[in-house]
N, C-alpha and C positions, 0 to 999 in steps of 0.2 A: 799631229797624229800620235797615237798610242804606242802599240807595242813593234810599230813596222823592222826597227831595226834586225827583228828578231826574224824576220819572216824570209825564209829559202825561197829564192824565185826558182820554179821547177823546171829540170832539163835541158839548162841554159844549152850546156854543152851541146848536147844533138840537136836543139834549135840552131845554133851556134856554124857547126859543121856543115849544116844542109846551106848557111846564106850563103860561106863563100870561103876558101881555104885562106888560113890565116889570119880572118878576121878574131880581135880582142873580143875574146869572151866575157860576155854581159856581167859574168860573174865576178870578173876582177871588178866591175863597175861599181861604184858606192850603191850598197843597197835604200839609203834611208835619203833623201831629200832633207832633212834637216840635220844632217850631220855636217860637222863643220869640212868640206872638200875644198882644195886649191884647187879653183877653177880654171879651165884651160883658155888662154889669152890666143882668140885671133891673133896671128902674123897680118892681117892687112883689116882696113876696114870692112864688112860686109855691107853691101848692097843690098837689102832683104827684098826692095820693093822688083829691082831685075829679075832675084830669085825667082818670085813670084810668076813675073810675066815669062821668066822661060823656062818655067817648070809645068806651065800653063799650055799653053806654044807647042810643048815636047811631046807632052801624054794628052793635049787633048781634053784639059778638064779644064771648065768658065774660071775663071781668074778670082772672082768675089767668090765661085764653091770655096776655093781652095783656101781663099784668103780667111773666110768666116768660120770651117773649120780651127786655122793654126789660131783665128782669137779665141774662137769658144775655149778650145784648149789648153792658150798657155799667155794669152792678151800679147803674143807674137814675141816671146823671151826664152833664152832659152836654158834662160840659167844656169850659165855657165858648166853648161853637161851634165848636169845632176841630175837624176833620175826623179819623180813625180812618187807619191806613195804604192802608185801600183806598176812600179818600173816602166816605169814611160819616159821618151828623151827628146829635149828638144821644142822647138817653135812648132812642130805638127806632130808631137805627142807620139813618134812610134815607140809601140810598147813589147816588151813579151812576159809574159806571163802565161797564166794556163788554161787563160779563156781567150787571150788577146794576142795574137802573133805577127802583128801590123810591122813590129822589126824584121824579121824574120822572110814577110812577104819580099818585103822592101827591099831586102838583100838580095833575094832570089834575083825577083825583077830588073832589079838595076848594074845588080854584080859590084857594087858599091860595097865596102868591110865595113861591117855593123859599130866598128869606131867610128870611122868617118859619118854614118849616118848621124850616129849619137851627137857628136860634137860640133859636125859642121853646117851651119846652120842651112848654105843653100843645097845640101846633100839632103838634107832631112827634110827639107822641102821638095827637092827630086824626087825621093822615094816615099811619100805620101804622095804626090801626083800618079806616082806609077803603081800604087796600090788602089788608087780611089779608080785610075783608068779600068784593072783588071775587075772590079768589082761591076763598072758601070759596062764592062765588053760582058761579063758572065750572066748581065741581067738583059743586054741587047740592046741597051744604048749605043743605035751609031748613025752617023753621018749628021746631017741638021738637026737632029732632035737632041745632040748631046750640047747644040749652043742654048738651048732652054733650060735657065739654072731651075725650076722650079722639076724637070724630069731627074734630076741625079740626087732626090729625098731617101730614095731607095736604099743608092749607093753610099750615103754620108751616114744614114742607118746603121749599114752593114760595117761603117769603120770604125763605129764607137765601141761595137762588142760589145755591147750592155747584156744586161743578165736576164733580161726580159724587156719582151714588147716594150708596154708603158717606157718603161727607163730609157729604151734606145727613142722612141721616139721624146718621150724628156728631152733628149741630147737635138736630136735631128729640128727640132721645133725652134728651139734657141739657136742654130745655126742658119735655119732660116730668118728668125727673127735678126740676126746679125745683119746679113744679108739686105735684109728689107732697111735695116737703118744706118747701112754704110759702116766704114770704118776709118777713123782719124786715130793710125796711131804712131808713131816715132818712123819715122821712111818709110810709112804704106799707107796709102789712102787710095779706097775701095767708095765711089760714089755710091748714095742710097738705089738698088734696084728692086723695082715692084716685080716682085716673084710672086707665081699660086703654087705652091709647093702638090707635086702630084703623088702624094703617100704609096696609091698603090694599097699592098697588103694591109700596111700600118694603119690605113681609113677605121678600119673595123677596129683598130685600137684602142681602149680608150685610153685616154691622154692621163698621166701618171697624176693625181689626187684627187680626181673621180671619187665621190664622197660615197660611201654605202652607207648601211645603218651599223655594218661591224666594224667599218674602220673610224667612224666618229669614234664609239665607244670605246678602240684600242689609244688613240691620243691622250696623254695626260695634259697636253695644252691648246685648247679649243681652236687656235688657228692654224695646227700644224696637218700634213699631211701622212695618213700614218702609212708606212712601206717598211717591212718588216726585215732586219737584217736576218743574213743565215743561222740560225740557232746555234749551227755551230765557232759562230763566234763569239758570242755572249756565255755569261752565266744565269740562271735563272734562282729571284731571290740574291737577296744580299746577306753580310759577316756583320754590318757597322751602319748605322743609321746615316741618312744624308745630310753631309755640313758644311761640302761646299760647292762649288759649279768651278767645270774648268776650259778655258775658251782655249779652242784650237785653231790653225789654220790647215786648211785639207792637203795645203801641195796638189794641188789637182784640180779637176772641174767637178761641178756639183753633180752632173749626172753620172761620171767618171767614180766618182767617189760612191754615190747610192750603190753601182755596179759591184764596187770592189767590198763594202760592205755583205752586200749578198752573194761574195763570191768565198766557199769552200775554202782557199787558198788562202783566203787572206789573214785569218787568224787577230783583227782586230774590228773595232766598231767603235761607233757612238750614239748616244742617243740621240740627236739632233745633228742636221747637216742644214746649215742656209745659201741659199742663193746668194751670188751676190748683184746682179741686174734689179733685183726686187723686191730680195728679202728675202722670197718664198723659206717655208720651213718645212723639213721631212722628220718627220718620229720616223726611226728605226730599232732602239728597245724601249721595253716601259723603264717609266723610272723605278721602279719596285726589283728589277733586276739589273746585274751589272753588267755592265760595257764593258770592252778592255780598250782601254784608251789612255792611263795612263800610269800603267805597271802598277807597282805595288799598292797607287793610294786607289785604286779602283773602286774599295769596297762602298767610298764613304761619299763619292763626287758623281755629281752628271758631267757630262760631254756634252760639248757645242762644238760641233766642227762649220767653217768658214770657209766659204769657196774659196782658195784663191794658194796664193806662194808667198811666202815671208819677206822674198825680195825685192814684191812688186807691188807696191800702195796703191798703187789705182784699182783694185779687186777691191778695194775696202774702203763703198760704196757708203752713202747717207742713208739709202733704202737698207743694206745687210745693218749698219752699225743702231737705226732706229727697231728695227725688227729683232735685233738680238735682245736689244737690250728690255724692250717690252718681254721676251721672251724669260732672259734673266730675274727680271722683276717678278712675273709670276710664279716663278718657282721658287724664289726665294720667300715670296709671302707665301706661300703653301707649305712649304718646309720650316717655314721659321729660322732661315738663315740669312743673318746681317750683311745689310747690302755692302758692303765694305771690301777695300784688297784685300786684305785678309781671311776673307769668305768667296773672292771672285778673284780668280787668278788663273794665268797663264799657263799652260802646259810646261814650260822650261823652268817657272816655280815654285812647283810641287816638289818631292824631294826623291832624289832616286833616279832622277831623267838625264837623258841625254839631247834630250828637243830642244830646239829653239824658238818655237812658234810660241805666242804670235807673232816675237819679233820687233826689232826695232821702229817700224810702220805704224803698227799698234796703237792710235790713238785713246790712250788709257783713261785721260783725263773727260773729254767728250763723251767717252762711252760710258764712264761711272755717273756723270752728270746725267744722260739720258737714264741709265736703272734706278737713280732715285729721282726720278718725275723733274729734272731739270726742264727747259725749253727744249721739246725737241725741234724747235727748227727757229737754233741761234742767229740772231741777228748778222749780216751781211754788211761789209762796209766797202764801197768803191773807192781805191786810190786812184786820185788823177792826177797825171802829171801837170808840172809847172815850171819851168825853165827847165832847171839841171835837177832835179829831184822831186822826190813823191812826195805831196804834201797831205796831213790826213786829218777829214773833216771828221768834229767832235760830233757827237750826241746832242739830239735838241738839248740835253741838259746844260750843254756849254753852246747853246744857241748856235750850232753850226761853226766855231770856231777855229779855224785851222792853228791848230796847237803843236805840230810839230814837221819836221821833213827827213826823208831819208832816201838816201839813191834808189833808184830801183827802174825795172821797166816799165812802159807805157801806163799798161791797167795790171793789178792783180786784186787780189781779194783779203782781207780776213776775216775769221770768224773769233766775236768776242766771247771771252771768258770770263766767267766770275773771281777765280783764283785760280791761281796757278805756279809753277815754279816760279823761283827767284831769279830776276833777271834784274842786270844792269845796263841800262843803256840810255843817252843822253843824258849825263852825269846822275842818275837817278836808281837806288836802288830799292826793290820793293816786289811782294808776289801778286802784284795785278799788273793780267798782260794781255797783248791780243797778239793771236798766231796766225801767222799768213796760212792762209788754206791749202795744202797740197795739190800741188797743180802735176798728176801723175808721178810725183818725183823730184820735179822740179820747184826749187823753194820750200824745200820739206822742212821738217821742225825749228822756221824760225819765229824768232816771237818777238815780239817789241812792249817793252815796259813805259810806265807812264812818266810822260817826262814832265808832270805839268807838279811842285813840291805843296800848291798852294791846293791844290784840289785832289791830296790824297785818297788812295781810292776807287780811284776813276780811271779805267782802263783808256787808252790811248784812244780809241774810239765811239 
């Protein structure tokens, strides 16, 4: 994100006072998600998936609403208390700000201290249970019709606080879509339910990039969706000609994000925000005006904002990282700017910043491959086990040959590379290598060089 550091969350204070006497005020709370915070260490394991079910139980909201809301949100993390771009906390995102008061309900409600909400994970799930309850009691949702997840579209609407229609139902549609295709994620699994989501108002909606004949013609890149940030976050017109693109990641969700973009408040933007379920892409300024996204080099760079949180690699998806990069690539052939790092880089290395996005996560190498027309869709290699270790078959080029072994579990995967860093491993040093696929987190950037001296060149797979 841009300029968030800078941004006053408004009237913490008297939000603050109304949750509950003595609760820490928001405002001591770190304002920027990418600022380096010591995050606060659980005393005991959390059970998130109990949470779940007795936060469910308590207030009376279907267990998959609740659960498919905290993924839409935050893919159920909760990042160590840090706040999201638009001060939001937590595995179910309560926020305050000065469209969004879902902390604040939460307090009221539950009489829980807006710390504890903030940080502790099955509180923060308590008080989104007992926020989404008062929404679906003020709409009339009661007795048997509250156990039909497709009646509370209304109520999961009303929690996103989007800046309009479209947007909220943007949010409410992917929380259904969650819904309908379950959830596998680290101690919560939510089986696939066939919900008909009952809109209600939102019917008359139309669903956010609904194409007209004036939003084609506001896009600069023929497959994005144009939604226009608030004017008053951008500048119109640029100082410095554009020479370079800078990838961000959002801290937040994508319809979260659209929201906060078109919110008065927020005093930053970008010009593109994607998905990350699919890629989808939002234009919110042209490129001919500036964003603020990343202080002082503002003048001269477009913005790509990423769904997703720096700390959590499974947001950054094969659908967001092929769709960026198609997106990268056309702007850079339009602008005449070399596809190279040195022309596509990170919001932490631009010069001036304090961010950290995109982040350790960041699969740099894949992604520059995909903007200059590498394979988008790298070859795949099954490791199967064989006694005591993974044994890994070559390339027809080496006739199927099992050419080396290395401990590991059952199955994993890698995806090959053309080059890559230097790696030594099985007495072998050299920059061809294949990197095991992240698997959510698990088995993150490791990589295996080629062990074979007589067939340099030739990646392990």
């Amino acid at each position: 994100m841009g300029k968030i550091a800078r941004v006053p969350v408004p009237k913490l204070s008297a939000l603050l006072a109304a949750a509950a006497a003595g609760a820490l005020a928001l405002s001591a709370l770190p304002s920027n998600a990418a600022e380096p915070v010591q995050p606060v260490q659980p005393a005991v394991t959390t059970d998130i998936s109990s949470a779940f079910t007795a936060a469910s139980a308590k207030y009376d909201v279907p267990r998959e609403v609740l659960v498919a809301v905290g993924y839409a949100e935050s893919h159920l993390e909760d990042h160590g208390g840090r706040p999201s771009q638009s001060n939001g906390y937590g595995v179910m995102h309560l926020v305050s700000n000065n469209k969004n008061p879902t902390m604040s309900e939460a307090a009221k409600l539950t009489g829980l201290p807006v710390e504890k909400l903030a940080k502790d994970i099955p509180s923060n799930i308590q008080g989104a249970a007992a926020v989404l309850d008062s929404y679906a009691d003020s709409a009339g949702l009661q007795g048997d019709a509250r156990k039909d997840s497709g009646r509370w579209y209304e109520a999961v609407a009303r929690y996103s606080h989007s800046a309009d229609g479209p947007t909220a139902r943007l949010y409410t549609d992917e929380v259904f879509r969650i819904i309908g295709a379950g959830v596998q994620a680290e101690g919560v699994t939510v089986a696939p339910t066939k919900v008909t989501p009952q809109r209600g108002t939102y019917a008359k909606v139309a669903p956010l990039g609904t194409r007209t004949e004036s939003s084609v013609a506001a896009v600069d890149y023929p497959g994005a969706i144009w939604n226009a940030a608030c004017s008053c976050n951008y500048t119109v017109g640029r100082t410095k000609a554009i020479s370079a693109i800078t990838i961000h990641v959002t801290q937040g969700s994508y319809a979260g994000t659209i929201s906060w973009f078109k919110n008065s408040a927020a005093q930053v933007s970008a010009h593109y925000v994607i998905r990350s379920s699919d890629g989808q892409i939002t234009q919110m300024v042209a490129e001919k005006d500036k964003a603020w996204h990343v202080g002082t080099e503002n003048p001269y760079t477009v913005g790509i904002e990423h769904e997703g949180f720096v700390d959590n690699p499974s947001w950054f998806t094969d659908a967001m990282y092929k769709s960026s990069a198609a997106l990268v690539r056309n702007i850079a052939d339009r602008r005449g700017i070399p596809k190279d790092r040195a022309h596509i880089k990170g919001h932490s290395e631009f010069p001036n910043q304090t961010h950290t996005d995109p982040g350790p996560n960041w699969n740099w190498t894949y992604y520059m491959q995909l903007v200059n027309g590498g394979n988008p869709n790298p070859p795949t290699y099954n490791f199967t086990t064989y006694g005591s270790g993974v044994r890994v078959r070559a390339t027809p080029r080496l006739n199927g040959t099992i050419i080396t072994e290395l401990p590991g579990p059952t199955q994993v995967f890698v995806t090959c590379q053309v080059q890559g860093d230097t790696v030594t491993a099985e007495g072998t040093t050299n920059n061809w290598w294949a990197k095991l696929r992240d698997q959510g987190g698990y088995m993150t950037n490791i990589y295996i060089s080629d062990p074979n001296p007589k067939l340099p060149g030739v990646p392990v797979c």
